[in-house]
C-alpha positions in Angstrom: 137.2 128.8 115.6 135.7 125.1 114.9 137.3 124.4 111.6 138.0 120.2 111.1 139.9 119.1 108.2 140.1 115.5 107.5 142.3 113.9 105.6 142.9 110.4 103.9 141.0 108.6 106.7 141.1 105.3 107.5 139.7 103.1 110.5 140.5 99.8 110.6 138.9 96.7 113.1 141.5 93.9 112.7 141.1 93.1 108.7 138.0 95.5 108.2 138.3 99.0 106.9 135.3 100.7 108.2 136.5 104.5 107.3 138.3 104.3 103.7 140.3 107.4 102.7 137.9 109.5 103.7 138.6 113.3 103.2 136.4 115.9 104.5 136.3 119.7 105.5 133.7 121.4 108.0 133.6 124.9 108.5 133.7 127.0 111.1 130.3 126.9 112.7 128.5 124.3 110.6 126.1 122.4 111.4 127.2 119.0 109.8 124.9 116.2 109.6 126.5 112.1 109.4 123.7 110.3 107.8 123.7 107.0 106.9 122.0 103.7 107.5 123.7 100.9 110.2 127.0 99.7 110.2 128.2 102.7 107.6 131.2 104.3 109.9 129.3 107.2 110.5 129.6 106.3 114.4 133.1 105.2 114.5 134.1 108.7 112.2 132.5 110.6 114.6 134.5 108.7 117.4 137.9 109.1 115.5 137.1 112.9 115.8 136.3 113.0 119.2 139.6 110.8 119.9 137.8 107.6 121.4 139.1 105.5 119.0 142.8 105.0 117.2 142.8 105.8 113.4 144.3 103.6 110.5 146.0 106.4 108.8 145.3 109.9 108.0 145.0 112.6 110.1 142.2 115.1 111.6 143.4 118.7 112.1 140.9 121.5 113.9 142.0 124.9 113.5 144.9 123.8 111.8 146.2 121.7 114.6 147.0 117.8 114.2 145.0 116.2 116.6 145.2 112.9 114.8 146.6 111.2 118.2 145.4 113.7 121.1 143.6 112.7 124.1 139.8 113.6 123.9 140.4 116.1 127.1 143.0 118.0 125.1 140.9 118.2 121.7 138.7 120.9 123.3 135.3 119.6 122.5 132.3 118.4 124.1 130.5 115.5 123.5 126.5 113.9 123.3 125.9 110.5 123.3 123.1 108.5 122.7 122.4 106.8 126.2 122.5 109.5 128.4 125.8 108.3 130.2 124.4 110.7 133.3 125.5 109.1 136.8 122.3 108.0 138.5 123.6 109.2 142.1 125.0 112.8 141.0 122.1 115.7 140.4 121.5 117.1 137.5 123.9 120.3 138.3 126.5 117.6 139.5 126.3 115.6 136.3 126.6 118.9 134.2 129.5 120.2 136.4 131.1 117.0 136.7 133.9 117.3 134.1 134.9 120.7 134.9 135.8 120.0 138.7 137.7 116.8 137.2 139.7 119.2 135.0 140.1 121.6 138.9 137.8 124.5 137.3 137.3 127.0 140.1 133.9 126.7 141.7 132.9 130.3 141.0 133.7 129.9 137.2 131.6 126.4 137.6 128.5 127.6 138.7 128.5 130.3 136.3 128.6 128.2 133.3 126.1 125.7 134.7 123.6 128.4 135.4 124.3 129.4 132.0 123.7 126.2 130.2 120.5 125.3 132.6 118.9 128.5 131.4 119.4 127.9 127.7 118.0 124.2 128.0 115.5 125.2 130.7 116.8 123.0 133.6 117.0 125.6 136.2 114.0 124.2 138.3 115.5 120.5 138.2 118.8 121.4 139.0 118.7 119.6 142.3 116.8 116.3 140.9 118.8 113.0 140.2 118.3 111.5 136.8 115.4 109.1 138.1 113.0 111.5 138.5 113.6 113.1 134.7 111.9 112.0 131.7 113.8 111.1 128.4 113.8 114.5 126.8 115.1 115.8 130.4 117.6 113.6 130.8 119.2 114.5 127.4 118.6 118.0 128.1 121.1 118.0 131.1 123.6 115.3 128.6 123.6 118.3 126.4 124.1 120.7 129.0 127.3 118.8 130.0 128.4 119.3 126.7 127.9 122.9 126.7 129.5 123.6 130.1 132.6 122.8 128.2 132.3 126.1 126.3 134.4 124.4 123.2 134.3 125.2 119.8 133.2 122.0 118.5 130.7 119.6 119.5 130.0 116.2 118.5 126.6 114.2 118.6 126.0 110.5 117.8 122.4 109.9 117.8 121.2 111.7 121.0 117.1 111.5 119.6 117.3 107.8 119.1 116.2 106.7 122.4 113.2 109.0 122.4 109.5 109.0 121.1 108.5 110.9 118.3 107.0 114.2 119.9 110.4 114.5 122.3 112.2 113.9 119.4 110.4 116.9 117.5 110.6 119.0 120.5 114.4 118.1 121.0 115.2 119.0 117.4 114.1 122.1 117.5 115.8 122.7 120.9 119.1 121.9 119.1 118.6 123.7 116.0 118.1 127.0 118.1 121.0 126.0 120.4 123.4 126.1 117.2 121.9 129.3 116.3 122.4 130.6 119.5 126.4 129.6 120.0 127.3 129.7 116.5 130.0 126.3 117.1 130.6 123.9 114.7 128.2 120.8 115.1 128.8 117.2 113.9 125.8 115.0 114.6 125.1 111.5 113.7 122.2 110.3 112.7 120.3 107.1 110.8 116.7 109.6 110.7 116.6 111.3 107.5 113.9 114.1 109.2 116.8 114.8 111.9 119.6 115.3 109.1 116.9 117.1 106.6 115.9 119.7 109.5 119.3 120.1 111.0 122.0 120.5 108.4 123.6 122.4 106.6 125.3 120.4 104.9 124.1 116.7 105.0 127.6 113.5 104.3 125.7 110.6 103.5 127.4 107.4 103.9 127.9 104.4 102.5 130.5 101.4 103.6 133.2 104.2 104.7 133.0 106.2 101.9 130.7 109.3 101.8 128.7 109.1 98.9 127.7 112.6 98.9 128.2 116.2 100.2 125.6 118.7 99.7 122.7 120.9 101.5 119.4 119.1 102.1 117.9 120.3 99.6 120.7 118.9 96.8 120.9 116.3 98.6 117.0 115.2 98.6 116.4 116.8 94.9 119.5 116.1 93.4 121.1 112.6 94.6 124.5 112.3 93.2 123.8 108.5 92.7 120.6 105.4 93.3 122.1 105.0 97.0 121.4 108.5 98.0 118.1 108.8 96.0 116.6 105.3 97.8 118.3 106.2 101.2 116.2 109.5 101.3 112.5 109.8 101.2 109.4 108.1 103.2 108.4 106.2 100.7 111.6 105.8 98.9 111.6 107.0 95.2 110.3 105.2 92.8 113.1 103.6 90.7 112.0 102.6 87.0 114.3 100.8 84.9 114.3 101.7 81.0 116.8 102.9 78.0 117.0 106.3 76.5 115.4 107.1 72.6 116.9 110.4 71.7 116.0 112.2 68.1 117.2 115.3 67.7 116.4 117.3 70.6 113.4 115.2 72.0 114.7 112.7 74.4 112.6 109.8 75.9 112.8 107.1 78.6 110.9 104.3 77.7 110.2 101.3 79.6 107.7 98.5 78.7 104.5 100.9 77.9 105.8 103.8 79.5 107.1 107.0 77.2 107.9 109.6 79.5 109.4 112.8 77.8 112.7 113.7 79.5 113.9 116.6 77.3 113.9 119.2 80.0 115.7 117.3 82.7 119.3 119.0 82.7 121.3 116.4 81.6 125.1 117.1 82.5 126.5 114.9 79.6 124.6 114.7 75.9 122.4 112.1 76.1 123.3 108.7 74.1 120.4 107.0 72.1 119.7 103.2 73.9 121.7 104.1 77.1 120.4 101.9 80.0 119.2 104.4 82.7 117.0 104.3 85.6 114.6 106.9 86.2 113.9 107.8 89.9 110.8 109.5 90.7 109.8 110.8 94.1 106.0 110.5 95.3 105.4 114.2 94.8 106.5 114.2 91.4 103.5 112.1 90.4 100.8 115.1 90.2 97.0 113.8 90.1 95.8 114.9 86.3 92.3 116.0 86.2 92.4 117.3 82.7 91.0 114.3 80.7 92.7 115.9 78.0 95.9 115.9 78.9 98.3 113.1 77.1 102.1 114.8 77.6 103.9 112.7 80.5 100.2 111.6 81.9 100.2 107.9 82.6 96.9 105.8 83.7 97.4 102.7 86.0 94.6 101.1 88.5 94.9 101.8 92.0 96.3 98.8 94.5 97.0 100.2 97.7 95.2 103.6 99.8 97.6 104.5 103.2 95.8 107.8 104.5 98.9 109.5 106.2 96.6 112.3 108.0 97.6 115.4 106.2 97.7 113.4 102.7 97.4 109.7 101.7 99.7 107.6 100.0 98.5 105.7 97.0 100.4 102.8 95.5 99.2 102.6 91.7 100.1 99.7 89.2 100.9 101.4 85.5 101.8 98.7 83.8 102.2 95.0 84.4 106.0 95.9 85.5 105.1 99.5 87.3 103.5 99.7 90.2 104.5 103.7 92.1 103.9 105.4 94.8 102.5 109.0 94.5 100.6 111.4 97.0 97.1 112.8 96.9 95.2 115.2 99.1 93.3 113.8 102.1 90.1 115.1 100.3 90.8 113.1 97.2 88.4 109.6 97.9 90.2 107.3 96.4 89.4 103.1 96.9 91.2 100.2 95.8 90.2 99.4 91.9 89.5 102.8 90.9 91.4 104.0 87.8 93.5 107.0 88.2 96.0 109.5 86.1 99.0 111.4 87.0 101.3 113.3 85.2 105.2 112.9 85.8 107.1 116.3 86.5 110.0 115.0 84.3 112.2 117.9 85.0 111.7 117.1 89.0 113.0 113.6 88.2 116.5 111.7 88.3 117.7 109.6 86.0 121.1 107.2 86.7 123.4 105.1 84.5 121.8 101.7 85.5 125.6 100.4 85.3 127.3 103.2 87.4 124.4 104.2 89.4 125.3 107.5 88.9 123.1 110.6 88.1 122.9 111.3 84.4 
């Protein structure tokens, strides 16, 4: 069993709370991503767990067991971090064996679970090479193998792709999405890389100044953000974020905002609407289709196009609407489009999210 309740956190450095009563539950075998831009205490949470740091107050309980002030050896868990941390003199299968004949493992039961972890990461053939003569992706191969030696039921990572390039950190990805599927543990990995949380999780916390500003799958958490934080944190380009007021007459409800009308009426509001509420509507790239129809008028806008970013498979184009709008949106790689050239789109409204511009939080 890897089940971690946490309760009324808080993680303190001299005067500065970096966790604030931070609750949180992950089940047995989840896969639980830590996302969060720099300096957000997704790190230092992840340490608390893994008992390298002291805790303010609260308590962290796996399996039911308070482990609020154990020793990281007795917490059962094994541990990735992001520099490697392998001892440049030891071989790989001494690196990954390394804590086990600390803790007086038997030597039988030692190579057994080395040859076990080298086989699921592919390291058999460098068993006998010292970390010099690895590449990156190799040498956090053998990092996670010492991890996995450890046979625990949870295991923590704090940003083990960061150090690679982008094809490693593809490959490595996938490597540790099928690792999870293969041992079935509970996995807590931190990350800054929205692909890395998107891909892996299933569940993604995204963080904010201590506080986790949402809880959700990927997909709730990309489509649905709970509030402007979450919406702008996620996305390459960021949503689009408009700023405008509600109209709402009898069951037609529009966001207007200098000369844009946008009908919102089928966007599932979780409170009745109020007339003149000050709202921001967030729209991702991909919600701004390319209108053909010349005759189409419902929730098409026309702007002039300012910027062309071919992105390979598609190409970003940044359009201005209005004097105050100028939004990103996504056409094919076939569509020719230059700088100057007037172009329409049409919003998918009901793809959209739409904030309290006070609050910041989804309408």
């Amino acid at each position: 069993m890897g089940i971690v309740n946490i309760s009324k956190l808080d993680i303190s450095y001299e005067s500065t709370k970096i966790v604030k009563q931070l609750d949180l539950v992950i089940d047995d075998g989840e896969f639980l991503v830590l996302l969060g831009p720099s300096g957000c205490g997704k790190s230092t949470l992840l340490n608390a767990i893994g008992g390298l740091i002291d805790t303010s107050g609260g308590s962290i309980h796996f399996d039911g067991k308070d482990v609020t002030w154990a020793d990281p050896k007795d917490r059962g868990i094994g541990m990735v971090f992001q520099s490697y941390a392998l001892y440049p003199t030891m071989s790989v299968e001494k690196n990954m064996s390394f804590g086990l004949r600390i803790a007086g493992v038997d030597k039988a039961t030692i190579d057994k679970k080395v040859a076990w972890a080298a086989k699921l990461l592919q390291l058999e053939p460098l068993l006998k090479r010292k970390p010099s003569a690895l590449s990156g992706g190799q040498r956090q191969r053998v990092a996670i193998g010492r991890a996995l030696v450890r046979d625990a039921d949870i295991y923590l990572f704090d940003e083990p792709l960061s150090n690679l390039d982008a094809k490693l950190r593809a490959e490595l990805r996938l490597e540790i999405k099928k690792l999870h599927k293969t041992l079935k543990s509970t996995m807590i990995y931190v990350t800054h890389d929205q692909i890395e949380a998107l891909t892996l999780a299933d569940r993604i916390a995204v963080m904010k100044d201590g506080i986790i500003q949402q809880l959700d799958t990927p997909h709730n958490v990309y489509n649905k953000p709970q509030n402007l934080f979450v919406a702008t944190f996620l996305g390459s380009p960021a949503m689009n974020c408009i700023k405008g007021h509600l109209s709402v007459n009898a069951d037609k409800v529009l966001f207007k905002s200098a000369d844009l009308n946008i009908d919102v009426s089928g966007y599932p509001f979780v409170e009745q609407p109020v007339d003149g509420a000050a709202v921001t509507l967030g729209v991702r790239p991909e919600h701004l289709i390319a209108e053909l129809n010349e005759d189409a008028s419902e929730n098409v806008i026309q702007g002039v196009v300012e910027l062309v970013e071919p992105m390979g498979s598609d190409t970003l184009v940044w359009t201005k609407f209005t004097e105050q709008h100028t939004l990103s949106h996504r056409v094919t790689s076939e569509d020719q489009l230059s700088v100057g050239d007037s172009f329409k789109v049409k919003v998918e409204a009901t793809k959209c999210s739409i904030f309290d511009t006070q609050s910041t939080q989804r309408l």
